[in-house]
FIKOLZA-1660 file (N, C-alpha, C; in steps of 0.1 Angstrom, whole numbers, plus 5000, padded with zeros to 4 digits):
% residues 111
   i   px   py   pz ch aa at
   1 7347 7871 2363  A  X  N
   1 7346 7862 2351  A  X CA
   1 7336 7851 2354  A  X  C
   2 7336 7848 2368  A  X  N
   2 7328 7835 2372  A  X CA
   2 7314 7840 2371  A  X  C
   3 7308 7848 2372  A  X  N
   3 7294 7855 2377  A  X CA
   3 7290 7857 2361  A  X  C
   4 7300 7863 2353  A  X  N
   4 7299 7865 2339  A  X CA
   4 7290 7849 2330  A  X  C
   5 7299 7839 2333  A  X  N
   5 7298 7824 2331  A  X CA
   5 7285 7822 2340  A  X  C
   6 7282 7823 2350  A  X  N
   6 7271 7817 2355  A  X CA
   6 7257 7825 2349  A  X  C
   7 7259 7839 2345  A  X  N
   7 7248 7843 2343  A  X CA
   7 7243 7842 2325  A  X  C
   8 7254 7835 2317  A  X  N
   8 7252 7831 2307  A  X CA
   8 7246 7818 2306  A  X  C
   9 7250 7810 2316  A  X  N
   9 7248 7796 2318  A  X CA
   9 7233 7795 2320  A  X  C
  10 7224 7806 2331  A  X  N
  10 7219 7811 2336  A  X CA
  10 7207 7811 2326  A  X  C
  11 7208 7817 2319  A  X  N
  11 7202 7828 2308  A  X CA
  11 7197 7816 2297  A  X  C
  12 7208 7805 2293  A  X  N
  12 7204 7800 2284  A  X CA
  12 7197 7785 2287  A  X  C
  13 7196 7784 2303  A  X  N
  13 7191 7776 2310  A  X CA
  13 7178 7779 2309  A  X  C
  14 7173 7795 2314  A  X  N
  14 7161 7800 2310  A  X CA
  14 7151 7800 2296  A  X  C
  15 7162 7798 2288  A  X  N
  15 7156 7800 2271  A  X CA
  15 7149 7787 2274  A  X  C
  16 7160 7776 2279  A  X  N
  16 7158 7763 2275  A  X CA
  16 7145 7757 2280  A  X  C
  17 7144 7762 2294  A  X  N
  17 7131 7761 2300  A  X CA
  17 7115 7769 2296  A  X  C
  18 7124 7780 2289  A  X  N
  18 7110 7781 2281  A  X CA
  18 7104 7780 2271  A  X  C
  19 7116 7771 2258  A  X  N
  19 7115 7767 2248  A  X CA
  19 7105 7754 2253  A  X  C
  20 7109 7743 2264  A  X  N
  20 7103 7730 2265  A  X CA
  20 7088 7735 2269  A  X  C
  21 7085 7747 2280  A  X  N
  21 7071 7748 2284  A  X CA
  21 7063 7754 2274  A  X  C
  22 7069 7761 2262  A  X  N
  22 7063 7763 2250  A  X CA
  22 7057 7750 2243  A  X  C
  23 7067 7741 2244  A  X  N
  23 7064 7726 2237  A  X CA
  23 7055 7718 2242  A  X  C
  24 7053 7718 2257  A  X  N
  24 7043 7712 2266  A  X CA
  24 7032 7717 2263  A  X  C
  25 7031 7730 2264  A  X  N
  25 7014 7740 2263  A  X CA
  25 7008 7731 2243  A  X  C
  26 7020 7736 2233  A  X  N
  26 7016 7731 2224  A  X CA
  26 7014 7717 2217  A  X  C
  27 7018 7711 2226  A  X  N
  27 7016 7690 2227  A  X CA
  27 6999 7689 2233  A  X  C
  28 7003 7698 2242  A  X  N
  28 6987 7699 2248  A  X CA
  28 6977 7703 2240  A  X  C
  29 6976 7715 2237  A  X  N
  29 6968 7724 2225  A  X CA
  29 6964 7713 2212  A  X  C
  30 6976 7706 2207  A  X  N
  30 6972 7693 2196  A  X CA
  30 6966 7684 2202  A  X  C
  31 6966 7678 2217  A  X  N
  31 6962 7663 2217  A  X CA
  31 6948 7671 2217  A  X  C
  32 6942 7681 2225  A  X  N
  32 6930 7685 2225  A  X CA
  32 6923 7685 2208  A  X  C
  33 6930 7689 2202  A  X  N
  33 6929 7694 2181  A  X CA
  33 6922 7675 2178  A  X  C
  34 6934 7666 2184  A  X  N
  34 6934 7655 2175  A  X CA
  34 6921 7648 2185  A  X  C
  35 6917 7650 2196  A  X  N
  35 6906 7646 2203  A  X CA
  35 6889 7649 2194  A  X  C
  36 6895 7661 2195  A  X  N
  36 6881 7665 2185  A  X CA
  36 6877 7662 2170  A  X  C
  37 6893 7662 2166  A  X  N
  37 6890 7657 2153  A  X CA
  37 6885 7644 2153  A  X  C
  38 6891 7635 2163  A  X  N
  38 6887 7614 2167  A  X CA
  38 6871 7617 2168  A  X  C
  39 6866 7625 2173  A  X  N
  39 6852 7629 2175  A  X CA
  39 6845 7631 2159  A  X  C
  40 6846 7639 2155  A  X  N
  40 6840 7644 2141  A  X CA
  40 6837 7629 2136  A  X  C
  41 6856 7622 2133  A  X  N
  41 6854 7617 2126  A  X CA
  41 6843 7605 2128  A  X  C
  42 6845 7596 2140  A  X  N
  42 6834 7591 2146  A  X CA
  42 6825 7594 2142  A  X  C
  43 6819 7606 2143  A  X  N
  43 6806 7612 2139  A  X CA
  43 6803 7610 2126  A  X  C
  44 6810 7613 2115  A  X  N
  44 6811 7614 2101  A  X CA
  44 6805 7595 2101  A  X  C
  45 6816 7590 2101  A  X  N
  45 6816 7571 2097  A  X CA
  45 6800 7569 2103  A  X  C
  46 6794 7573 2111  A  X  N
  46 6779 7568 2119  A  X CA
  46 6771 7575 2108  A  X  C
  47 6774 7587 2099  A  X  N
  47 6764 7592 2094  A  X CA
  47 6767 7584 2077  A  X  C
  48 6777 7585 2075  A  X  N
  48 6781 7575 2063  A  X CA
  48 6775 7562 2059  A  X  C
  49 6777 7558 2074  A  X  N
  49 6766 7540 2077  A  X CA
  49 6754 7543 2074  A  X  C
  50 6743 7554 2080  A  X  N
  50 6732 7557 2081  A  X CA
  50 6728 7558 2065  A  X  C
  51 6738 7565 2057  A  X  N
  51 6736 7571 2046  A  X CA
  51 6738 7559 2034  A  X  C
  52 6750 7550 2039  A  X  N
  52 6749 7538 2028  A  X CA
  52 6734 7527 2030  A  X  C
  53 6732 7525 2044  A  X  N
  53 6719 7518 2045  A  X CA
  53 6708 7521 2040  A  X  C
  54 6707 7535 2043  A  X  N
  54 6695 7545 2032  A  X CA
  54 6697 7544 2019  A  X  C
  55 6707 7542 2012  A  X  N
  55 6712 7542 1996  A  X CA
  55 6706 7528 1995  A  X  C
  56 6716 7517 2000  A  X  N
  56 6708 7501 2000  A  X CA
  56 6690 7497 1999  A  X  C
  57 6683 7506 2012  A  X  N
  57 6676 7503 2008  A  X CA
  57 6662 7514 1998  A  X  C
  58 6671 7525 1997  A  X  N
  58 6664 7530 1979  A  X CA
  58 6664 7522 1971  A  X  C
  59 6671 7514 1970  A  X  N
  59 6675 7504 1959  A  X CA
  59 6665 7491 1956  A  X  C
  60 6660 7488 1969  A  X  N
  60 6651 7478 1967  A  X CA
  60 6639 7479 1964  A  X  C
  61 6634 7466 1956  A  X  N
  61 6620 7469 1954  A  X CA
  61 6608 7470 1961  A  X  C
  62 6606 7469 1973  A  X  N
  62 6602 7472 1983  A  X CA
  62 6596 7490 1984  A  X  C
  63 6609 7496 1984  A  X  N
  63 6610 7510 1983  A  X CA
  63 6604 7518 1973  A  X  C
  64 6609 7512 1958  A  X  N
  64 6602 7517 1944  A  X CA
  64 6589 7518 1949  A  X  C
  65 6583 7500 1953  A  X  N
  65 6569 7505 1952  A  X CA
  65 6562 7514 1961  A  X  C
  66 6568 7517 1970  A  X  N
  66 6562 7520 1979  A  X CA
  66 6560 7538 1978  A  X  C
  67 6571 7541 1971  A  X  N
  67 6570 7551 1967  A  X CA
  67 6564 7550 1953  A  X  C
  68 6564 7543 1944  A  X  N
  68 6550 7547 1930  A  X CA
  68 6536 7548 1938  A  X  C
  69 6535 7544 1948  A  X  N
  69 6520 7541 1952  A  X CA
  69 6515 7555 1957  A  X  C
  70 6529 7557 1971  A  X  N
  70 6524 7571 1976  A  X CA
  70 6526 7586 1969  A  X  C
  71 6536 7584 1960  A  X  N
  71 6540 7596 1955  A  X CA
  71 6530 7596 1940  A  X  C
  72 6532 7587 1934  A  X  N
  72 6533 7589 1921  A  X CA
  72 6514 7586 1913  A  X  C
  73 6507 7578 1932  A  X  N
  73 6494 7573 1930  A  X CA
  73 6493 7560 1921  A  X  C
  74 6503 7551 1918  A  X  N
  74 6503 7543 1912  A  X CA
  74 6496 7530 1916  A  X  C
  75 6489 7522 1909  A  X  N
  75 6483 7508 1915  A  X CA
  75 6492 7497 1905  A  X  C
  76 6487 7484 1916  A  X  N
  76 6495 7474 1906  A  X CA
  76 6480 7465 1900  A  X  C
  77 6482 7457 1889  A  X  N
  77 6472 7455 1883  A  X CA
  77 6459 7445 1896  A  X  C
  78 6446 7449 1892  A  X  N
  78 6430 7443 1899  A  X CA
  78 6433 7452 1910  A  X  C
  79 6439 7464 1913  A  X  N
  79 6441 7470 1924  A  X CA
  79 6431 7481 1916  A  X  C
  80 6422 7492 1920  A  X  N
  80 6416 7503 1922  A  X CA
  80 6423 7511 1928  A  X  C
  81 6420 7524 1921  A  X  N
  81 6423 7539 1930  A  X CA
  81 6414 7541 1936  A  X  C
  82 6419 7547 1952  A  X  N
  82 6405 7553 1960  A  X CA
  82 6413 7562 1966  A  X  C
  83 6400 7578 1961  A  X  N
  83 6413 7587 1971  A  X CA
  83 6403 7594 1978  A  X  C
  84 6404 7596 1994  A  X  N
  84 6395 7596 2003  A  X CA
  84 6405 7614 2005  A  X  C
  85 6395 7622 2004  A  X  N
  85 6394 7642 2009  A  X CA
  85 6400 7637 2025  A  X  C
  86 6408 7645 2029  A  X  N
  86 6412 7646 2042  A  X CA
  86 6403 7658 2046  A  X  C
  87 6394 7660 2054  A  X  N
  87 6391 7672 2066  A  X CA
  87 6396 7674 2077  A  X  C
  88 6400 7688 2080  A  X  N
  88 6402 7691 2092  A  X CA
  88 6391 7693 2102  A  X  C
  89 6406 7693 2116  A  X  N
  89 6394 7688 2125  A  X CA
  89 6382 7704 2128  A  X  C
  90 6391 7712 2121  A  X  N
  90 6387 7727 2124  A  X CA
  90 6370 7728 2118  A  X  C
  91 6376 7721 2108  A  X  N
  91 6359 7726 2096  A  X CA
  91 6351 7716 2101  A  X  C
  92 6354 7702 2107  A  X  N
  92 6342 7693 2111  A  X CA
  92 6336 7701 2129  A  X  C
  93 6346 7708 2133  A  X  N
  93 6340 7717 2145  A  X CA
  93 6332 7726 2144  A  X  C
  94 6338 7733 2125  A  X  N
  94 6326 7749 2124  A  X CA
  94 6313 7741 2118  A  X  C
  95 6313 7729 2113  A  X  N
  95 6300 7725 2108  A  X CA
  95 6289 7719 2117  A  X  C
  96 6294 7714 2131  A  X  N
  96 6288 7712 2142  A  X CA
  96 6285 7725 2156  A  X  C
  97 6292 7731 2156  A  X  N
  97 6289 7739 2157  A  X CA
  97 6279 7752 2159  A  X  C
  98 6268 7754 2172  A  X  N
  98 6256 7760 2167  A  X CA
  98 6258 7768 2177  A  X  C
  99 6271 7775 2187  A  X  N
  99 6271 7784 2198  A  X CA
  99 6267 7799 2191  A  X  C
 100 6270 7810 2196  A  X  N
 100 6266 7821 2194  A  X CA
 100 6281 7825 2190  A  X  C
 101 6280 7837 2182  A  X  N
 101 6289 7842 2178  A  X CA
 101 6304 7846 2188  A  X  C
 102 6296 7853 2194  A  X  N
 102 6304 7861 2209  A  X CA
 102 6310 7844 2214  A  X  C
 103 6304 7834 2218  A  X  N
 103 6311 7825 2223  A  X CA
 103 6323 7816 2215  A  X  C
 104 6326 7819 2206  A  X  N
 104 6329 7813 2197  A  X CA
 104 6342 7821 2193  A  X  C
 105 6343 7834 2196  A  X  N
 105 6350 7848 2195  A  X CA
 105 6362 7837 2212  A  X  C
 106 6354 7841 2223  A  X  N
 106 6355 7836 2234  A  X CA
 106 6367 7823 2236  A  X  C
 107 6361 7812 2230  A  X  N
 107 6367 7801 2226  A  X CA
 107 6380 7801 2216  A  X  C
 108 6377 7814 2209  A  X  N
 108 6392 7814 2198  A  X CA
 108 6402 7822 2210  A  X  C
 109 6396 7831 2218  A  X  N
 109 6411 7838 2224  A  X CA
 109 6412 7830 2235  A  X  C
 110 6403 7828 2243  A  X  N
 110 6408 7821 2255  A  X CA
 110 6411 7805 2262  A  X  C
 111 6408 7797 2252  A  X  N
 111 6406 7783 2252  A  X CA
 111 6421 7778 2246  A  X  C
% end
């Protein structure tokens, strides 16, 4: 009867130890969850800041103009438009330019 009792005692001593290391592994598994989430959210609030400062300063007049001028070509009054052709540097190379064909061939693959 006594072996009976101990190996019940035994048995539920076992559950109990492995009900608690169940609990430990999973305390663990969360603090890791709520680490990363402390992360994100950090991350989020830094981009939020970034994003309200950028809103603030869309807002100013500074910005409007700066964008009617470059987007929109706009001038403010006794101001002139002057709009200067961009060239590349490729076509100011083929217009100077006087090698022979073959070297030129040469210079595109191996240069």
């Amino acid at each position: 009867m006594k072996k009976i009792i101990f190996i019940i005692i035994v048995v539920i001593l076992l559950f109990i130890i492995n009900n608690l290391v169940n609990s430990v592994f999973n305390i663990w598994q969360k603090k890791d969850f709520v680490t990363q989430a402390q992360k994100e959210l950090d991350f989020q609030k830094q981009e939020n800041q970034r994003l309200k400062s950028a809103l603030s300063y869309s807002q100013t007049q500074e910005f409007i103009e700066r964008e009617a001028r470059d987007k929109l070509f706009m001038v403010k009054e006794g101001e002139q438009k002057v709009l200067i052709p961009q060239e590349s540097e490729n076509s100011q190379e083929i217009l100077k330019d006087n090698d022979p064909n073959w070297k030129k061939w040469w210079n595109l693959f191996f240069k």
